[in-house]
C-alpha positions as CSV (number, residue, x, y, z in Angstrom):
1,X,-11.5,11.9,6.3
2,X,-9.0,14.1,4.3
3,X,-9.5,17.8,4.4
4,X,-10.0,19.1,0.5
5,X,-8.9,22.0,1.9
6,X,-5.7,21.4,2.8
7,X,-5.1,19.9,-0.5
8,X,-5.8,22.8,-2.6
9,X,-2.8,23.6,-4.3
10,X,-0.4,21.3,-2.6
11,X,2.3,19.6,-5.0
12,X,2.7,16.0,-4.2
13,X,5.5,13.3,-5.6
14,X,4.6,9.8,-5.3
15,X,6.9,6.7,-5.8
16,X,5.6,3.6,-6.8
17,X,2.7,5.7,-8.6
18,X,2.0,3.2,-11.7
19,X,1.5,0.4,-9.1
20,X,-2.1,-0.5,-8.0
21,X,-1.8,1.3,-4.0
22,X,0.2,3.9,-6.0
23,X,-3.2,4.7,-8.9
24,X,-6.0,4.9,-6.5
25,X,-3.8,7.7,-4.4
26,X,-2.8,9.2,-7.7
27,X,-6.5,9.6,-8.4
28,X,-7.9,10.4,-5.0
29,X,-5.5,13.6,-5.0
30,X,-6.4,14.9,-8.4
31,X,-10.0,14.5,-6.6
32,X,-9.2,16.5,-3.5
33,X,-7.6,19.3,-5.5
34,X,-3.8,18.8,-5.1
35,X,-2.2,21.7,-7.4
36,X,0.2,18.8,-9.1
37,X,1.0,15.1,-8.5
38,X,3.9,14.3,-10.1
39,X,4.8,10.5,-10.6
40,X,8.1,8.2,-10.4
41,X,7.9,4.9,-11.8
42,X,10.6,2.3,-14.0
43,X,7.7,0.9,-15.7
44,X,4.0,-1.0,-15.1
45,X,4.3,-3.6,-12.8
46,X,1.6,-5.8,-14.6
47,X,-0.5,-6.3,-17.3
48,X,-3.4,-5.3,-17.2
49,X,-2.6,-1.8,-15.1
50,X,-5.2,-0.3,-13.5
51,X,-2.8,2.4,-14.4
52,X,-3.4,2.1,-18.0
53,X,-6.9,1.3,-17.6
54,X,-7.8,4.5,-15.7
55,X,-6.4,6.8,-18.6
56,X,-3.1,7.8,-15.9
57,X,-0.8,7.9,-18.5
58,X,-2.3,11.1,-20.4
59,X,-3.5,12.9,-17.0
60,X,0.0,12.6,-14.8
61,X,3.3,13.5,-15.3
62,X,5.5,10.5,-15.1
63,X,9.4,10.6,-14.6
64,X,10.3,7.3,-15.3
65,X,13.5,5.8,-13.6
66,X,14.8,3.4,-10.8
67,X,13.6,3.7,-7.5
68,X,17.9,2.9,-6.2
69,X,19.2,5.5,-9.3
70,X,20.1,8.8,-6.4
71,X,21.1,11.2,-9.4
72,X,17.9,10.6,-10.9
73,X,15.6,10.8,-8.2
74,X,17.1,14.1,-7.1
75,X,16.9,15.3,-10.6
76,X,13.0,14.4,-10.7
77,X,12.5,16.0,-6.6
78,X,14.2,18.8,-7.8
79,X,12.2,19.3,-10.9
80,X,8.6,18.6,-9.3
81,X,9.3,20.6,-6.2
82,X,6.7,18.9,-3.7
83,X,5.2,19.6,-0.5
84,X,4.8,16.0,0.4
85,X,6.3,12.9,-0.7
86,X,4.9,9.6,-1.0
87,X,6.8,6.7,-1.0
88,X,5.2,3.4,-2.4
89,X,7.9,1.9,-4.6
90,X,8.9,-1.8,-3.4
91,X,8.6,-4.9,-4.6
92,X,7.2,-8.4,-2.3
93,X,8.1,-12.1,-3.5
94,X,4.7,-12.7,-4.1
95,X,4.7,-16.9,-5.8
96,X,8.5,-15.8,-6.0
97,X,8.2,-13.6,-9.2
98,X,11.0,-11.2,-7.6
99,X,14.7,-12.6,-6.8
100,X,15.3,-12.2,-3.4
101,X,18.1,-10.2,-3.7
102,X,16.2,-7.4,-6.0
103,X,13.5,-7.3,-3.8
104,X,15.4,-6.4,-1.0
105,X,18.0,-3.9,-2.9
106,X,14.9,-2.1,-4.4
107,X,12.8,-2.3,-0.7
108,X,15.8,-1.5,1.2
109,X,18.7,0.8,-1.0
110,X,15.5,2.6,-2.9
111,X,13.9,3.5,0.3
112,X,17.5,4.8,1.3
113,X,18.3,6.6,-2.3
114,X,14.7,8.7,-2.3
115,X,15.6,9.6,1.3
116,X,19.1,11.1,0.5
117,X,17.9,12.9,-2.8
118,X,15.1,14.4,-0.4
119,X,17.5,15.8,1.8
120,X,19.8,17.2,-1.1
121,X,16.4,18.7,-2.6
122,X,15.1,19.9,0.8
123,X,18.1,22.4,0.8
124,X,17.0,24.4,-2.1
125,X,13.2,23.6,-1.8
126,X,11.5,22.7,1.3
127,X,9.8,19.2,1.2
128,X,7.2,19.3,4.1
129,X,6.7,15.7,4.9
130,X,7.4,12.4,3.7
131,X,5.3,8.9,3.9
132,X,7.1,5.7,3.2
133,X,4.8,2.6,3.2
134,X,6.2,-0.4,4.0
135,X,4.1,-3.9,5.7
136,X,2.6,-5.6,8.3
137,X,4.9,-8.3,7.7
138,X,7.6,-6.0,8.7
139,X,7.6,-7.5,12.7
140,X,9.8,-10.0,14.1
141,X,7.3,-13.0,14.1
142,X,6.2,-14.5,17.5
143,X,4.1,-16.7,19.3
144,X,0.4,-16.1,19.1
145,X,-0.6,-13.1,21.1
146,X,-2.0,-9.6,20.7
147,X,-1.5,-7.2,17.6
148,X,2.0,-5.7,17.0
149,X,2.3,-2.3,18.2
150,X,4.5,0.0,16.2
151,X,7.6,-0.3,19.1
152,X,7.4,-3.9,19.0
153,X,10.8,-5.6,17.3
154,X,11.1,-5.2,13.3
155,X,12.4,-8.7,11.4
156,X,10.1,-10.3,9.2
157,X,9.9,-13.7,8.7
158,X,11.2,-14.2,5.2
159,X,13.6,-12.5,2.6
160,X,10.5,-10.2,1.4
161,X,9.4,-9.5,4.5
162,X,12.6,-8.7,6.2
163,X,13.6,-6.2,3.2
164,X,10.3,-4.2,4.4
165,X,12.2,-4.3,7.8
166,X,15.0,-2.6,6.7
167,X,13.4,-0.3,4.8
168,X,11.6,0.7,8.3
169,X,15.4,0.7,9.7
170,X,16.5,2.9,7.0
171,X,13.9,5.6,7.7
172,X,14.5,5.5,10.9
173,X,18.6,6.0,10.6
174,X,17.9,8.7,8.1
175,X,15.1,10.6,10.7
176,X,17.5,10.2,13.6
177,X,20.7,11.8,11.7
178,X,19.4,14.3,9.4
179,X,15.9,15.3,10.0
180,X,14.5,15.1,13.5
181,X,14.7,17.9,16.0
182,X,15.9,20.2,12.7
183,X,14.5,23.3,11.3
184,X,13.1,23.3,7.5
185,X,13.7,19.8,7.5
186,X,10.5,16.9,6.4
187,X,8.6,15.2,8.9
188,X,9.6,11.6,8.2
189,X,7.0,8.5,8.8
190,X,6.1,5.1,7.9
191,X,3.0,3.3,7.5
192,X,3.1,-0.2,8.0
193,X,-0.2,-1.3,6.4
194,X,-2.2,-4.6,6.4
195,X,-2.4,-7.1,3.3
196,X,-4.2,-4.5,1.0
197,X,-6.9,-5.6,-1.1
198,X,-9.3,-3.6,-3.7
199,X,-10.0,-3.4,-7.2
200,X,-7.3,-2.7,-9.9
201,X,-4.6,-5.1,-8.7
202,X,-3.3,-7.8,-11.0
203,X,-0.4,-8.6,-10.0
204,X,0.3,-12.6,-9.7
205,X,0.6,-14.7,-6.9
206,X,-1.5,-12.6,-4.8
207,X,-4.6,-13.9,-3.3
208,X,-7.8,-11.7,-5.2
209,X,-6.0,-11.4,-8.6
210,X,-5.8,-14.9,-8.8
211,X,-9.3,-15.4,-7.5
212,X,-10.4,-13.0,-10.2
213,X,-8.3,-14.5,-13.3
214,X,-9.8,-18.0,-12.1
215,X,-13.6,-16.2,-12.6
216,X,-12.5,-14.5,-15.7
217,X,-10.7,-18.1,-17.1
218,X,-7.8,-16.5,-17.5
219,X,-6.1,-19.7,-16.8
220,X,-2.1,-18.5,-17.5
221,X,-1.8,-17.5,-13.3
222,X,-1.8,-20.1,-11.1
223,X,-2.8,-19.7,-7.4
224,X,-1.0,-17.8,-5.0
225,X,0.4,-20.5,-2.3
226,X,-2.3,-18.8,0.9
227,X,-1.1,-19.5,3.9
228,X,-4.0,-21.0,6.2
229,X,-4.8,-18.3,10.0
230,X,-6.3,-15.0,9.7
231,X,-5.0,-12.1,7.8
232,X,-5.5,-8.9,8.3
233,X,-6.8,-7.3,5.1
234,X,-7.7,-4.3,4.7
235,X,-9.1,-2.1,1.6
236,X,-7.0,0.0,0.0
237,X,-9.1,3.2,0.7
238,X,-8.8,2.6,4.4
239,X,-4.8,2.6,4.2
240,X,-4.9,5.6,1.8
241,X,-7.0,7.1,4.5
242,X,-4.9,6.8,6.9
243,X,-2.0,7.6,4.6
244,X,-3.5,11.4,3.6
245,X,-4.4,11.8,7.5
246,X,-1.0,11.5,8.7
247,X,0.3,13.7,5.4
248,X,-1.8,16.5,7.2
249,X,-0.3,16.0,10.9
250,X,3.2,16.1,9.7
251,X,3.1,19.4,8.2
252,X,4.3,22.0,10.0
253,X,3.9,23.2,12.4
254,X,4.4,20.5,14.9
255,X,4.7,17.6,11.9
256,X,7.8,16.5,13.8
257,X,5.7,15.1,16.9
258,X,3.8,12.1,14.2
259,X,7.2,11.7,12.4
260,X,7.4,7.9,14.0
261,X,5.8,4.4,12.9
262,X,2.0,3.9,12.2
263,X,-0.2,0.8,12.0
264,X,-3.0,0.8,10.0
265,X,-4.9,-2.5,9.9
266,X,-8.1,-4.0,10.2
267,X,-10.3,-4.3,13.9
268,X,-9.0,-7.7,15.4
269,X,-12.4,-9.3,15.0
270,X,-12.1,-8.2,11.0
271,X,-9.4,-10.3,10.3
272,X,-10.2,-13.1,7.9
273,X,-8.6,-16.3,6.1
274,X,-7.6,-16.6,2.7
275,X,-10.3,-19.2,2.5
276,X,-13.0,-16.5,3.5
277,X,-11.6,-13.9,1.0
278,X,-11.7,-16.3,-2.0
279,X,-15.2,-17.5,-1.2
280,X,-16.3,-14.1,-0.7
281,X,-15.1,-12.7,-3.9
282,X,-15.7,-15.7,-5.6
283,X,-19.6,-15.4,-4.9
284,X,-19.8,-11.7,-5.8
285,X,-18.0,-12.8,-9.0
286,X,-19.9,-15.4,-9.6
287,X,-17.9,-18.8,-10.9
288,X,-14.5,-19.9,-10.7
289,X,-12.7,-22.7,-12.2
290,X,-12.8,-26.5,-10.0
291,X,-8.9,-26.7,-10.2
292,X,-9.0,-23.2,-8.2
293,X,-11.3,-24.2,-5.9
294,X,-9.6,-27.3,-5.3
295,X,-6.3,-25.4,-4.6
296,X,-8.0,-23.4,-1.5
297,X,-9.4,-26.4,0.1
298,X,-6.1,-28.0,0.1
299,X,-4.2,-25.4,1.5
300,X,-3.3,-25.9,5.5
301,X,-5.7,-25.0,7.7
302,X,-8.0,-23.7,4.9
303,X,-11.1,-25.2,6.3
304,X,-13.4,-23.5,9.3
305,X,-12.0,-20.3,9.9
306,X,-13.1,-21.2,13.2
307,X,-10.6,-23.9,13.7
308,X,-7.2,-21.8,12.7
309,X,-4.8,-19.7,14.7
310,X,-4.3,-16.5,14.9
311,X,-1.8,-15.3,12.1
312,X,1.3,-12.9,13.7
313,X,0.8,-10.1,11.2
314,X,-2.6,-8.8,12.9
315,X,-1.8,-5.0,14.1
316,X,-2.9,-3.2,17.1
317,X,-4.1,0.3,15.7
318,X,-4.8,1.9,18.6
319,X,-2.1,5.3,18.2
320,X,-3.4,5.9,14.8
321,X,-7.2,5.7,16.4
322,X,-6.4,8.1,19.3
323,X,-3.7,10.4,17.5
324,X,-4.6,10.3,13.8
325,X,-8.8,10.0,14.5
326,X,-8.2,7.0,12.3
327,X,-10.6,4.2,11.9
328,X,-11.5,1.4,9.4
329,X,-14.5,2.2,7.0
330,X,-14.9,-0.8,5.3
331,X,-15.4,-4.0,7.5
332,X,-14.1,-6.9,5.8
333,X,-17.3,-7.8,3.5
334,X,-17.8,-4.2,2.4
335,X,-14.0,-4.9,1.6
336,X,-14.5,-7.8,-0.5
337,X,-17.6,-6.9,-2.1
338,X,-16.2,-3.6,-3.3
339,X,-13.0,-5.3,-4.6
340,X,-15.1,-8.0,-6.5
341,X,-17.7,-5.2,-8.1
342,X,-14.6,-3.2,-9.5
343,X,-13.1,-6.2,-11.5
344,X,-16.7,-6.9,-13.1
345,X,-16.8,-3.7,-13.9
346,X,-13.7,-4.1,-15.7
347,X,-14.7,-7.4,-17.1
348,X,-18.0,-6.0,-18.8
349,X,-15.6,-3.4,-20.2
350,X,-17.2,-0.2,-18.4
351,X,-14.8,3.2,-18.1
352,X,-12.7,2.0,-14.9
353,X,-11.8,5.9,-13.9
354,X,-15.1,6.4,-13.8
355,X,-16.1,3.1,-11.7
356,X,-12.4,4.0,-9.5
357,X,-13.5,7.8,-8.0
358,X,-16.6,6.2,-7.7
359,X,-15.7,4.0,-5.2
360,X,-13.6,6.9,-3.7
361,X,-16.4,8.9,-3.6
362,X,-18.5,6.0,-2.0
363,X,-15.9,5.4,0.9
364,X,-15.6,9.4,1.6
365,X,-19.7,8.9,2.3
């Protein structure tokens, strides 16, 4: 678990920060006592924002821009003056909202434009360490087999996936030329992180949104096409978790030895199917529509968990358990049931802040 400590008065910048991955770290930092965390964000990616919803907007300060504009981002780093720099900003072709070609200038050229205003900044103001989070999905998919380890080959297996390749590429190229094996330079990692799921994200064509807009009627979203195989979700505390651990190893001194690639996924036997997520949030909700249920049970293998294959995006997590101390928290029903009691919180109209630390101060127990 995070040190409060080492927080104390640390100033943190953090892409991506309206985002749902980007709120919950937003809040658990103001919790652990971080001096000033400064946001950079074009705008809410949906509607509802858990953003919004948590009162953000009046407690953060928000530069808003594009994640590919250099001049800005520079302007912004050079203005907030951080310690550590989070990097959540990318977009996924969830149902195909995002053009491929976007989604892979804003995964790939932003990751490279924040990297190259940090190193202008670092030169007048050190910047300690830098996280970028990318994806499972970012592996070369192959045959069934054991978890991806972090040197296995990078390639995804469509446009999205493939742009969080490249970003992974592009931090690499930038470590290699201007920041490893430097003085006064960041440590520079990546986080490739399972299919995050948790209260707070409503973004469509993603498997629990839709499962919660069916409870809630909210009939305008249609279901996310969900692949049939195990997937390894994982709640979004966990990868925070992980996320804030690995913030503390990079700094100095001796951040540069965990400036590399780090899974951080569920335990093998946690993985679960779409068909299991659904059906677990869907009982904790209570209801859902016929047409939705219909839509998971015709979905390939989305039977008997029992009777499906392994998916290629489960992770072997076995540096961040020996290096990091990391570990998952919450098993997969803790996951779900967590995730389903925040969105009927918000659907009885109860102060989501307060139900959010909550569950942050739940998972630190």
């Amino acid at each position: 678990m995070s040190d409060y400590a080492f927080w104390q008065g640390k100033r943190v910048f953090v892409t991506g920060h309206t985002g749902f991955v980007g709120t919950w770290l937003s809040l658990w930092l103001h919790r652990l006592g971080a001096a000033a965390v400064i946001g950079y964000s074009d705008d809410m990616p949906t509607a509802p924002s858990m953003y919004r919803l948590c009162g953000m907007e009046h407690t953060m300060p928000w530069v808003r821009g594009d994640i590919r504009d250099v001049d800005k981002l520079t302007a912004a780093l050079r203005e907030a003056r951080p310690d550590i720099v989070f990097h959540l900003a990318g977009q996924s072709e969830h149902g195909g909202l995002h053009p491929t070609v976007e989604a892979i200038a804003v995964n790939v050229v932003g990751t490279a434009s924040l990297l190259e205003a940090v190193r202008v900044v670092n030169q007048e103001h050190p910047i300690r360490a830098v996280i970028a989070v990318t994806a499972a999905d970012c592996y070369a998919p192959r045959e069934l087999g054991p978890g991806y380890r972090e040197s296995d080959s990078l390639g995804g297996g469509e446009p999205g996936s493939a742009g969080k390749a490249g970003a992974e590429l592009v931090v690499s190229a930038f470590r290699r030329a201007y920041f490893a094996g430097r003085e006064n330079v960041p440590a520079v990692a990546t986080v490739r992180a399972g299919h995050l799921i948790g209260g707070g994200d409503f973004a469509r064509g993603r498997l629990v949104p839709d499962c919660v807009r069916a409870a809630a009627d909210l009939r305008a979203a249609q279901p996310a096409a969900w692949p049939g195989g195990f997937r390894p979700w994982l709640h979004v505390l966990d990868a925070l978790a992980g996320c804030l651990a690995l913030a503390q190893r990079l700094f100095p001194p001796g951040g540069g030895d965990f400036a590399e690639a780090w899974n951080l996924g569920p335990r093998a036997g946690d993985a679960r199917t779409a068909a299991w997520l659904a059906e677990a949030v869907r009982t904790r909700l209570g209801g859902q529509p016929a047409e939705l249920a219909a839509a998971i049970a015709s979905r390939p293998n989305g039977g008997d968990a029992a009777e499906q294959p392994m998916a290629p995006a489960l992770l072997d997590t076995t540096k961040a358990a020996l290096r990091l101390g990391w570990r998952q928290r919450w098993e997969a029903e803790q996951s779900a049931q967590h995730a389903a009691d925040w969105y009927a919180a918000w659907m009885k109209g109860a102060p989501m802040r307060d139900v959010t630390v909550s569950q942050i101060a739940q998972f630190e127990k």
